[in-house]
N, C-alpha and C positions, 0 to 999 in steps of 0.2 A: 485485697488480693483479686477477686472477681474485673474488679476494675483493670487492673493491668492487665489481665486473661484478656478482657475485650479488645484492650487497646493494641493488644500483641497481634490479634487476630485482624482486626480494620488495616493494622499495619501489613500484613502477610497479603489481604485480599488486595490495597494499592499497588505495593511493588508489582503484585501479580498480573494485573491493569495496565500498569506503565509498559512494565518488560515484554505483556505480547503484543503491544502496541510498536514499541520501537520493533519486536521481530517484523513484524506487517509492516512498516517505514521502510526496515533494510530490502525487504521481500519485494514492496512494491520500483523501490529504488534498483535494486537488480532486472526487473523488468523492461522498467521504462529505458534503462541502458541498452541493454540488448535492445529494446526496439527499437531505439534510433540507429545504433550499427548497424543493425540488420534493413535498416532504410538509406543506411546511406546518410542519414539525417546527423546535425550537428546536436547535443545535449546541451541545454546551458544550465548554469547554478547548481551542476553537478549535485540536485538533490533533488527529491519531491517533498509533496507539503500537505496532509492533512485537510481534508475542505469537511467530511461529514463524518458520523459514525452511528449505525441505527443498532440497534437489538434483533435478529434473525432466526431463524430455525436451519440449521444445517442438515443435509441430505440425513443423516444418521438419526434427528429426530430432535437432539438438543441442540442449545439456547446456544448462542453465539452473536459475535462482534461482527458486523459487516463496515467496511473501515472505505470510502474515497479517498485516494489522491489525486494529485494534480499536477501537473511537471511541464516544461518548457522545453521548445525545438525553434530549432532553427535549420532552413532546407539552404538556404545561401548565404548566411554568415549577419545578414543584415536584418531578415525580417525575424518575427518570433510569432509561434504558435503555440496554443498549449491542447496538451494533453492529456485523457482521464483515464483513470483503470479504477475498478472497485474490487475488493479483495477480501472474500467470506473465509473467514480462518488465513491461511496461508495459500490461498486458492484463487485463481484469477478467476474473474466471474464475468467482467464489461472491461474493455479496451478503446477507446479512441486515442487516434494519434497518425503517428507518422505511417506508412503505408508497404508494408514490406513485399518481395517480389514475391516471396514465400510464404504465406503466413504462419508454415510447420516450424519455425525457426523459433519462435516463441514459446515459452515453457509457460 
């Protein structure tokens, strides 16, 4: 019985891992869209991609996920540049990329 107790829990703390993981994927993919709108810039592979994930301390004092992506533009249809944002929680934190005329336009 203890055994399955554990194993219910290792299973609860995963999904719990995966699921604020793809929120930060949808989050950082939200972003990187409006950034290239708002540049004028083309999006390609209509996704972003995961490059790092450290262990942090969030402004409020606890432990937290700081999560890299990485995402691709294109300014004339032909070349390709890529893009990074880093994201502590649900929180942009570092942006490179496409270059907007406003930078208030980004959430």
């Amino acid at each position: 019985m203890p055994t399955l107790l554990i194993l219910m829990i290792a299973a609860a703390m995963v999904f719990a891992f995966w699921s604020a993981g793809r929120a930060a994927a949808e989050r950082a993919e939200a972003v990187g869209r409006d950034a290239c709108r708002a540049a004028g810039v083309q999006w390609l592979d209509q996704s972003v991609h995961a490059t790092g994930i450290r262990l942090c301390r969030h402004d409020n004092g606890w432990l937290g996920w700081e999560r890299t992506f990485r995402f691709d533009y294109s300014i004339d249809g032909e070349d390709r540049h890529v893009g990074r944002m880093v994201l502590r929680g649900d929180r942009l934190i570092a942006f490179s990329g496409p270059v907007t005329r406003a930078p208030a336009q980004l959430h």
